[in-house]
N, C-alpha and C positions, 0 to 999 in steps of 0.2 A: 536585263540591264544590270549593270555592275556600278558599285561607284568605291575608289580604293582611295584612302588619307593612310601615308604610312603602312606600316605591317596590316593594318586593321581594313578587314572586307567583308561588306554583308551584299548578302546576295536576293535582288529580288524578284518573285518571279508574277511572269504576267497570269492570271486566271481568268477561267471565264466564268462569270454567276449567271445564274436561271431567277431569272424574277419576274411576277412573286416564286421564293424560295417552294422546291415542290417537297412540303411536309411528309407526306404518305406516298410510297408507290402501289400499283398497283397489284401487287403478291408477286409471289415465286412464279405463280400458273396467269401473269397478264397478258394481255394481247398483243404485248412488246414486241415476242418473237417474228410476230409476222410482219414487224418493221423492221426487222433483219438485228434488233437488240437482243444478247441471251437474257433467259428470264433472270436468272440469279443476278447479271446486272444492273438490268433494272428498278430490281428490290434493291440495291444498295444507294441507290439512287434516292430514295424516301429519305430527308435528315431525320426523322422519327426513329425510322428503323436503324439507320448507321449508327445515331448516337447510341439505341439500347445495346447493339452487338458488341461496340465498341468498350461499353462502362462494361458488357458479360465479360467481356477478354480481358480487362484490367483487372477488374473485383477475382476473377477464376485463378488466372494466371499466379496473382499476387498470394493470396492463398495458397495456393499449390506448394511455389514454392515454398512459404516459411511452414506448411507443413513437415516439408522435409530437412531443411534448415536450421530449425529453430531447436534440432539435437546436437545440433556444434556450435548452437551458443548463440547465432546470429538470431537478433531482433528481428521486429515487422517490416520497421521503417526500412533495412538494410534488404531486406524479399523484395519488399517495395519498389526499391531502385534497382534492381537486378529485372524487376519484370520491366520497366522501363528501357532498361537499358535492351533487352530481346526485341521488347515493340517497336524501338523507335530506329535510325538509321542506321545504329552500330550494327544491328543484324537484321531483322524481316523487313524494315522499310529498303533494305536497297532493292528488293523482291520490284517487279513494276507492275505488276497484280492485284499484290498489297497494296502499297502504296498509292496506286492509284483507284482501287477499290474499297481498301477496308478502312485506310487512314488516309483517304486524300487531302488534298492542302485546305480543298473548299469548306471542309469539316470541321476543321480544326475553331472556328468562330464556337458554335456551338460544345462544341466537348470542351474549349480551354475555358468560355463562361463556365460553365455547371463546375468546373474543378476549382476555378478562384471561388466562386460562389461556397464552393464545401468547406476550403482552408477558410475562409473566411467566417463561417462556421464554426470549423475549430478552433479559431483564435477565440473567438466568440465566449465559447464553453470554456476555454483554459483560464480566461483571464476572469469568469463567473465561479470557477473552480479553485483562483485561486486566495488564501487568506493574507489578504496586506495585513493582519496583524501580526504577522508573522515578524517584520519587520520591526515593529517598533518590540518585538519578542527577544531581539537578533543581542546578543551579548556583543561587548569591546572587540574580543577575536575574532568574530566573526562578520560582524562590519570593516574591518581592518582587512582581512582576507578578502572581502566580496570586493571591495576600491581599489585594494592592489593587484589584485588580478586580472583588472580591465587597466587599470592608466599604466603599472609598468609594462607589461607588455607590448603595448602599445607604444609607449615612448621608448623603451627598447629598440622594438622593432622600425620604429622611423630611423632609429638612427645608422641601423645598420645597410636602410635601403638608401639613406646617404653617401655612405661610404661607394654604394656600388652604384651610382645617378648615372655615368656612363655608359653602363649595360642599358639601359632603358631611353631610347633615342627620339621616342615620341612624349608630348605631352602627357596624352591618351593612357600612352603606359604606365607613363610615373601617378594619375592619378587611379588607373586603375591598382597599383602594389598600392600605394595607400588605402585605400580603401578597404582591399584585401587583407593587409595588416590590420584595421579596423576590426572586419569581421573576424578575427582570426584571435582576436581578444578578447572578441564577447563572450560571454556564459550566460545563456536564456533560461529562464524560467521553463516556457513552452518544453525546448530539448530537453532538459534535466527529469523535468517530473516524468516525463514519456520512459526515460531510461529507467528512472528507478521503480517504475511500475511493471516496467517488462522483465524489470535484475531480481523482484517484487525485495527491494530495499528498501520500498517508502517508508517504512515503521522500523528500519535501524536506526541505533544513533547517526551514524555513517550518513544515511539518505537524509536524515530530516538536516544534518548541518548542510549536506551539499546543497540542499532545497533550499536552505536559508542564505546559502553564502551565494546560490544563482539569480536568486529574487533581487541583493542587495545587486550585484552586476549587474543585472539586465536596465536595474534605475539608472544606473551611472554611466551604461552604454547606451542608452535615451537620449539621457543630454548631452551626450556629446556628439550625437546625431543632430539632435536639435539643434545643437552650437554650430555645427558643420552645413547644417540649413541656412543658420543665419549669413554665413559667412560666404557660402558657394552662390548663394542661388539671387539672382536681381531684388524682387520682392520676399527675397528669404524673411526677413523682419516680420512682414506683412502674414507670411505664410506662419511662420514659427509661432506669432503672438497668437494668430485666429486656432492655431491647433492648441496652444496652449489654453486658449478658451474655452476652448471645447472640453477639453478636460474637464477643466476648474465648473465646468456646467455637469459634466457627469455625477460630479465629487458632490457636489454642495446645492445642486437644483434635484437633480432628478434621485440623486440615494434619496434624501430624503423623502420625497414623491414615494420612494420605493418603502423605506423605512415607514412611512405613515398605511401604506396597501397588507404589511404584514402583520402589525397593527390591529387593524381593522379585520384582519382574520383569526377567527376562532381556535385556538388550544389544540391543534390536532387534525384541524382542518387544512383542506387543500386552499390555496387562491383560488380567487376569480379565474374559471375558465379563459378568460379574454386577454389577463394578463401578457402571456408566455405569449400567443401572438402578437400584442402589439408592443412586448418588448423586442420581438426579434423586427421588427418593420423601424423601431427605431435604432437596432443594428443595422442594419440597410442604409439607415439613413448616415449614420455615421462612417459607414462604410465608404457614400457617396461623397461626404463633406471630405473624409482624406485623401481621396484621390482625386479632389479638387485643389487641395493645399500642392498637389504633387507629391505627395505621401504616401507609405505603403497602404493601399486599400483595406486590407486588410487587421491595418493597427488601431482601424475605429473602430468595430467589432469589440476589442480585444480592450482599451479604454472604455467604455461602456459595461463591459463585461465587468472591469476591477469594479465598478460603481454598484452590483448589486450585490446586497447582502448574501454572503453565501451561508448554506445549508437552507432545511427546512424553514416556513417553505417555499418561499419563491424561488432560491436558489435550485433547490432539488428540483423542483416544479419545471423550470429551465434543463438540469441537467436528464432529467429520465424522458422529458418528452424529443430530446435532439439529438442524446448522446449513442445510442446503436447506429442508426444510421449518418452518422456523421464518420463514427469509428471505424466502420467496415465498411463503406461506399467513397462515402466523400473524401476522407483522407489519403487512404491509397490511391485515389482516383487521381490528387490532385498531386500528389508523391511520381506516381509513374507519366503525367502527364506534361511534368518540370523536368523529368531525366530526359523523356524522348524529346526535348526542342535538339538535342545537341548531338553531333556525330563522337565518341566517346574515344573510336581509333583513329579515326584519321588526324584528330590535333597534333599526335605522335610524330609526326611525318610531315604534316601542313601547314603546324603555328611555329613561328619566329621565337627566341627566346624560351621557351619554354623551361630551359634552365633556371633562368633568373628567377621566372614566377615562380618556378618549384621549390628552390632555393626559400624563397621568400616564405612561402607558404607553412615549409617547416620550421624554419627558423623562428617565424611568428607562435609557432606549437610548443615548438620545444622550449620558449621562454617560460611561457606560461606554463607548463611542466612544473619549472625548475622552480617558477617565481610562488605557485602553489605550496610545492614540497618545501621551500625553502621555509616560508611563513608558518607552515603546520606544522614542521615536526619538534619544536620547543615544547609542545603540549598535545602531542598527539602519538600513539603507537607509529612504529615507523611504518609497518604495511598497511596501515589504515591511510596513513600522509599518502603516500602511494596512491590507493587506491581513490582517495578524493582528491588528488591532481589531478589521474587520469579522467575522472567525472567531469570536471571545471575546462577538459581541454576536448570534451566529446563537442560533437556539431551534432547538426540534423535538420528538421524539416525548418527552422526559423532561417537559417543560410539559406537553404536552398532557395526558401523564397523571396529572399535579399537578390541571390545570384540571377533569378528567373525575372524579378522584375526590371532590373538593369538589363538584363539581357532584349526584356521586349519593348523596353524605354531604348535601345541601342546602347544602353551609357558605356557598355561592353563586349567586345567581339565572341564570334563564336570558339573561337580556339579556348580563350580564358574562361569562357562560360565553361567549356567540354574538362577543361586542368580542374576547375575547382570544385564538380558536380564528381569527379573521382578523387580527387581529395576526401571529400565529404564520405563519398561509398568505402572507400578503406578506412577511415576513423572510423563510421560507426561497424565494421568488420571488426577491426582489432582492438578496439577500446572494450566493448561489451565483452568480450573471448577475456583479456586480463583480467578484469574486476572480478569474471566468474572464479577464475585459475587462483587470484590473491584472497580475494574474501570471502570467506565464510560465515556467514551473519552468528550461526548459532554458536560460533566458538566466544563470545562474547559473556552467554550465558553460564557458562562452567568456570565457578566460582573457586579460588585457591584456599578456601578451607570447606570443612563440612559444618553444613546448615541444615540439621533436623533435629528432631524432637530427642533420640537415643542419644548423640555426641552435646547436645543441650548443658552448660555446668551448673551446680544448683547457687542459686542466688542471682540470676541472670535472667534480664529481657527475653522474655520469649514474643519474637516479633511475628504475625500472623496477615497474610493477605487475603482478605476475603473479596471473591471477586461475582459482582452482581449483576446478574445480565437481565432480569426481571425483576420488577417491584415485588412479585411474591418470595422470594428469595433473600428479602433481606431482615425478616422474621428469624428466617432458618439457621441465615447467619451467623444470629445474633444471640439465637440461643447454642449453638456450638461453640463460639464465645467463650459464654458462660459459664461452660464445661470445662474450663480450661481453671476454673481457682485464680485469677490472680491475686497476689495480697504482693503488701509493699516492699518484702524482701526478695518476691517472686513477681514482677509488675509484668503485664501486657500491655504490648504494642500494636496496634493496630494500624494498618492502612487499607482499606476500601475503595477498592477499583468498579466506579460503572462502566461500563462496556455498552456502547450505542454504536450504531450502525451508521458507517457513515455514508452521507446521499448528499450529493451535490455541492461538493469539495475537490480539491484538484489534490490537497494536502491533509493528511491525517490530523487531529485537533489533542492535547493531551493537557489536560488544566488539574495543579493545585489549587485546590481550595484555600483560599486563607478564609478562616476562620472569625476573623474580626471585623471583616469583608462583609455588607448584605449579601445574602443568598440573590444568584440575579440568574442563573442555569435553569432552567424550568423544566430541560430535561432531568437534570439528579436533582432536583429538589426535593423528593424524599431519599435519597439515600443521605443526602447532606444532613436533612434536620433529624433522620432516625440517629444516624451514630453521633450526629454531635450530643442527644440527647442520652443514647447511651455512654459518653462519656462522661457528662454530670453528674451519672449518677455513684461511678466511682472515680472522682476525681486524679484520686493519691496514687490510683492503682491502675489506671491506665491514662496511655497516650494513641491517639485516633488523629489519623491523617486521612482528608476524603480526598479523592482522585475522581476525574470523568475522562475517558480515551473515547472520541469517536472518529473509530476505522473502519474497513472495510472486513468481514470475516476473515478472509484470507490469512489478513495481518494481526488479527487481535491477539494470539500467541505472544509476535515480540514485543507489544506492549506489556503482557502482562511480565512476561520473564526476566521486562527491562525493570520494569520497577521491583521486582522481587530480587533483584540482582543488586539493587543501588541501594535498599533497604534494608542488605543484608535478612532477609525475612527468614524464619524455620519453616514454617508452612503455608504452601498455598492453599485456598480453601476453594471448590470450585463447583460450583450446582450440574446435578445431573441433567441433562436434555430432555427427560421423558420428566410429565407434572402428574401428578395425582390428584385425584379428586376427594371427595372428603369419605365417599364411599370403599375409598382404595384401590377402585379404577383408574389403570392410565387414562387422562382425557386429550391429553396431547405431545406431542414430542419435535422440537427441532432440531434437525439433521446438520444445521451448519451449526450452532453450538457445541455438538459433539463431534465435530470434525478440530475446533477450538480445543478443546479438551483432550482431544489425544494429541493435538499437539504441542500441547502442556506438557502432558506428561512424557513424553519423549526429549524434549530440552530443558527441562525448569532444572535452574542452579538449585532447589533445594524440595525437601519433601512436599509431595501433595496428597490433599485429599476430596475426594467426589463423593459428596453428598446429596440424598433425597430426604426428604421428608414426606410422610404419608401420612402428616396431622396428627401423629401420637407424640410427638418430644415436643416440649416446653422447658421454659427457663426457669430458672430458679426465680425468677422476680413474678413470673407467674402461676407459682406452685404458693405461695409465702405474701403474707402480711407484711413481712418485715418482721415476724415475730423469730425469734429463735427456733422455734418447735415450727416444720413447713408441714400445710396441710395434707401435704401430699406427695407420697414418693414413688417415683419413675425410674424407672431399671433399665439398667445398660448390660450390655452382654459384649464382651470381646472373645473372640475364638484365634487358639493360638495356636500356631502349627510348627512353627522357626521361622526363623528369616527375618533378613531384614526388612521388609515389609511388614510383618508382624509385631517384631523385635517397634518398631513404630508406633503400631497400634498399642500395643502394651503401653508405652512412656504414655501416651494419651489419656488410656483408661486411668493409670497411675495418677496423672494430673486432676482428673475427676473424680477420682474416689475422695475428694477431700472435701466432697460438697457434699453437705450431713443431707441433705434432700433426696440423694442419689441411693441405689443399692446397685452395685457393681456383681458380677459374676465375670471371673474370670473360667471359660470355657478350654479345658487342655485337651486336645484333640490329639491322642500316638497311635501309633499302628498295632495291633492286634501280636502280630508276631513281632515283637520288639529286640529284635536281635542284631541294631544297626548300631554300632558303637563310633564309627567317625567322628572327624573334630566338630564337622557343622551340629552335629547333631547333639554332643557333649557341652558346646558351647550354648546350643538353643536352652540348654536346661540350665545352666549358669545364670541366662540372663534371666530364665523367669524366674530363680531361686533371687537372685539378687532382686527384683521388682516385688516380688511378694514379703521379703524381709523390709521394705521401705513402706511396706502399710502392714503388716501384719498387726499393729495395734489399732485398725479400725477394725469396729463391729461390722462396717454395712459392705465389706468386702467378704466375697463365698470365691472357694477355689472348688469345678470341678473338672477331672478327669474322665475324658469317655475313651478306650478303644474303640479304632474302626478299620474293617479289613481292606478296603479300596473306598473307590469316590463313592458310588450309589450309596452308601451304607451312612458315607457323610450327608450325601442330601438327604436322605431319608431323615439322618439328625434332625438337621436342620430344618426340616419340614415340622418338625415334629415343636419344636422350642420357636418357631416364631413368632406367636403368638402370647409368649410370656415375658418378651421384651420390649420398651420401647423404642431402643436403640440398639443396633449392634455396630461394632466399632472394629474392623477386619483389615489385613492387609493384604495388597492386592496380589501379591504373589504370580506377578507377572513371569512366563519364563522358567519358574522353578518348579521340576518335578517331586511328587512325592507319593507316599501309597495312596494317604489320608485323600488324594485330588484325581487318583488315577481312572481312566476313565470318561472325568468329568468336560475335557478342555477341548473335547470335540464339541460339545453340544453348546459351548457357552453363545450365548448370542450380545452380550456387551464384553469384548475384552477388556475394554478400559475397565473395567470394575472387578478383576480378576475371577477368578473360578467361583468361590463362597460367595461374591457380591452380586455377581450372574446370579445366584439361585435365591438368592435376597430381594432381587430386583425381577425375578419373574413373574408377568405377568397371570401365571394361572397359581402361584402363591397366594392365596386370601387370608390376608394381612395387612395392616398398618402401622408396624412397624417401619421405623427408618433406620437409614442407614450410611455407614461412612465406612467411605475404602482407602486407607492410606498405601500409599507407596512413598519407600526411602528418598535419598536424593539418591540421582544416577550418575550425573555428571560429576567430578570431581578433578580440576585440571592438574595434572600434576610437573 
């Protein structure tokens, strides 16, 4: 049966059902055959069995491709719709094999549940993941930007579909381009974070503004949904006020319910088991309540979701228990199972107008383009405007399922479903391809002057990032610090970065401390009260800024680089991954922190250094009364070979020989047959001439020189002297060959720590000594 109004025609067809529905066939090998059934059709016949085959071929497929895919740039979501677009009529269902065995129509009840049921899901987790405080975070431009990018475009684009009202001869039509216009304005939450977690952008400046400028959209393309409820629908009123109840019950009934459950749990501890389930039964429930309203099903989930406090721990508790299988089952599931309602070629050929709508479609893009670029570039690089226009005008899986539920409501034919479901597949194709081609996160980081300890002028801030990834770590800190001397002609700056892991966030969290502020972070509450406290105690002579970033590892780099970048900082200060015990045994090591750390030191705008401690260095506040005369003195050793990595290390040791508590040994390491006269090497001798004439009137500084013929001969040094220092202070000499090292740079087993730091840091060394490996800055934009 057909039934046609104007261009627009859905087609329905008769089926026949088996009831009761037969759940299980009887296998591959049942007695079918001798009913004149093949056996393999009969097994498809089980809906138990079809649905699993069916989710194996969407989950396999979908993977497959963006395995191979995802080296030209293309995202999940865009594999995604490409396996849909194979499954569903464009190609294998015209098959009548397929079709009528692998994806018959009778099917479709079961596999289209379980895929709303999954998106539903994920709205779920996105909107649990994401921080409305972000908002009330969001500066003047970037609320200005998030409002203007949904209403002009939008009223733009009405009015151009004005002008062309006689292309569009049906009602049907014209409320379908509006609407389209609608969608064609919005900027989602949901799409944005997906993008910039696949672009892995979330932790640039770039990602966290578009985050913030999609969050402010997506409120302001609500209500005017809402508003378009009130106005379109008979009981819209009725509908719009009970959804907006619903809300205001999430916000202010049950957060708090939630707020008082977190409460109630213990400092470290998980929730009540029982939680996470019957908070997801009363997403179900809200689920049920919107598509009562005539609302996206799916948008109760996702209101619900904003209502619980996110991170540790109910939120994380929500996010670790749903989010694997949401992300690799349910999402693709419900991704490929929205492309295949629709025939993708024949619209080409079989829908009316097509022009118009395409017309439309771009036109609605390209405003929003122009209206983004227009508004950003007063105060924005101009390829960065670029690049967060193209962000703001990406789609993705929040349209599609705008498109799909119109589509299965009727409110729209198939042709226009088939126009806008490839609209969608070429944005997220070629929007993701530019952003890669334009932006480059880490050119961000390479600073237009040099920021180290060597190019340092005297009488000047020496500003220092100390970054803490463990409470044991900020002792260690604190006493390389205090290595540094500052006095009031020579002051330090400090800012301290905690680094927490982040769990059950859609969006990375990055907080200054204010200071005048109660402590309310419970995660940094000791890093907070240590340095404020170290600040007290020299007022005049230093300034301390505490920071807390919780990201994910992947990202904690551009956090730290970004603040090292903004704070103009000389050095980063960064804990080694392997911990020692008090016996000088390693007792443990984290592999994702020093994946952190080396990619530090491959971007950082200015000098780093990676520190252990193995319980022998103390501070000067811990050696000392306060009296002049300190009980006790502890020796630093620096080993110097050239370079600017060394050339580093030296200005350090130079900065600590000024603490009468200290005995410094400076270590000169040359080659045996000394018959290299080049510049580098004229020049290495310059600068130590010149640093040893800038303390030569302290007593507690030794200069010596060893010859050595190659590298063994150096560790064997070294083997030798570790044990008379409590410190040695080396640079890392990444990359640069010499005699003193030759040898050595196959066997190292930490490179981040250079070649000397490698045999510092080896575990069959019995010693407790610590140690710090500096490297220069690398980057340098010119």
């Amino acid at each position: 049966m057909s039934k046609v109004a104007s261009n627009v025609s859905f087609t329905d067809e008769q089926v026949c059902y088996t009831f009761p529905a037969r759940l299980r066939s009887g296998g591959v090998f049942s007695p079918a055959e001798r009913l004149g059934v093949p056996p393999l059709d009969d097994f498809f016949t089980g809906t138990v069995q079809l649905l699993n085959i069916q989710i194996l071929m969407i989950v396999i497929l979908s993977n497959l491709l963006h395995f191979f895919l995802h080296r030209l740039g293309i995202i999940s979501f865009t594999s995604q719709c490409l396996a849909g677009v194979i499954l569903g009529p464009t190609i294998l269902a015209k098959y009548d094999y397929y079709r009528d065995h692998i994806f018959p129509q009778k099917s479709q009840d079961a596999l289209v549940v379980t895929a709303n049921m999954g998106y539903s899901m994920f709205m779920f987790l996105t909107g649990v993941k994401m921080d409305f405080g972000m908002l009330l975070r969001s500066g003047r431009k970037v609320m200005i930007l998030g409002i203007a990018t949904v209403l002009l475009p939008y009223m733009i684009g009405l009015g151009f579909q004005f002008t062309r009202i006689e292309a569009a001869p049906g009602l049907l039509e014209r409320m379908q381009i509006i609407g389209s216009t609608a969608i064609q304005s919005m900027t989602t939450f949901p799409v944005v974070s997906h993008l910039m977690t696949e672009l892995k952008l979330t932790n640039t400046e770039l990602g966290r503004l578009a985050l913030s400028t999609s969050l402010i959209s997506g409120i302001v393309a609500a209500s005017l949904e809402l508003g378009a409820t009130i106005i379109t629908q008979i009981r819209g009123v009725l509908n719009a006020g009970l959804t907006l109840g619903s809300a205001l019950f999430a916000a202010f009934v049950l957060r708090p319910i939630m707020v008082w459950v977190i409460g109630q749990t213990p400092e470290g501890q998980k929730v009540h088991p029982a939680c996470v389930p019957l908070l997801f039964a009363v997403a179900v429930v809200y689920e049920i309540f919107f598509d009562a309203m005539n609302q996206s099903p799916a948008m109760g989930p996702f209101v619900l979701g904003l209502a619980v406090p996110p991170g540790p721990p109910l939120g994380s508790a929500v996010v670790q228990s749903m989010e694997t299988v949401t992300t690799s089952v349910f999402f693709p599931l419900f991704v490929v199972t929205a492309v295949m309602r629709g025939d993708l070629a024949s619209f080409f050929w079989e829908f009316d107008n097509k022009g118009y709508y395409g017309s439309s479609l771009v036109m609605a893009t390209v405003t929003k383009f122009l209206v983004c670029l227009f508004l950003s570039l007063p105060w924005m690089p101009r390829r960065d405007s670029v690049v967060l226009s193209l962000i703001m005008c990406s789609k993705g899986v929040y349209e599609l399922s705008v498109y799909t539920f119109h589509r299965d409501t009727t409110s729209i034919n198939e042709g226009y479903f088939s126009l806008n479901v490839v609209a969608i597949f070429i944005n997220t194709v070629i929007i993701p391809i530019l952003i890669k081609h334009l932006y480059d996160p880490s050119r961000k980081y390479a600073g237009y002057q040099s920021r180290n300890l060597f190019s340092l002028k005297p009488r000047t801030e020496l500003r220092v990032l100390p970054c803490i990834y463990k409470p044991d770590h900020i002792i260690s800190a604190i006493n390389l610090l205090d290595l540094t001397c500052p006095t009031q002609d020579n002051p330090l700056g400090v800012y301290a970065l905690h680094l927490v892991e982040l769990v059950g966030r859609a969006t990375p969290v990055f907080v200054s401390h204010q200071k005048q502020k109660p402590v309310s972070d419970s995660c940094s509450i000791d890093v907070i009260l240590a340095f404020n406290q170290y600040e007290r105690r020299n007022q005049q002579q230093h300034t301390v800024g505490t920071f807390t970033s919780i990201s994910h590892h992947r990202f904690m780099s551009d956090d730290i680089c970004t603040l090292a970048l903004d704070k103009e900082v000389s050095l980063l200060l960064l804990p080694f991954h392997v911990k020692w015990g008090a016996d000088g045994r390693v007792e443990c090591a984290d592999n994702s922190f020093r994946i952190v750390n080396s990619k530090v030191l491959e971007r950082a705008p200015c000098s780093v250094g990676i520190f252990f401690d193995r319980g022998s260095f103390v501070s000067r506040q811990t050696t000392s009364d306060g009296d002049d005369q300190p009980d006790h003195f502890y020796s630093v050793c620096v080993i110097y070979m050239g370079g600017g990595d060394d050339h580093e290390a030296l200005c350090f040791a130079m900065r600590a020989a000024r603490e009468p508590s200290l005995r410094l040994t400076i270590l000169h390491l040359v080659p045996s047959d000394d018959d290299d006269d080049d510049m580098s090497r004229l020049y290495d001798e310059v600068v130590l001439k010149e640093a040893m004439k800038g303390i030569s009137g302290l007593a507690n500084v030794r200069y010596e020189e060893h010859a050595v013929e190659d590298g063994p001969q150096t560790a064997l040094l070294v083997r030798e002297i570790a044990n008379e220092h409590d410190l040695f202070v080396v640079g890392r000499r990444h990359g640069l060959d010499s005699k003193q090292t030759m040898g050595l740079t196959e066997w190292s087993e930490f490179p981040e720590l250079g070649v000397v730091g490698d045999l510092l840091a080896s575990p069959d060394l019995e010693t407790k000594t610590s140690v710090l490996v500096v490297q220069q800055q690398k980057q340098v934009k010119k």
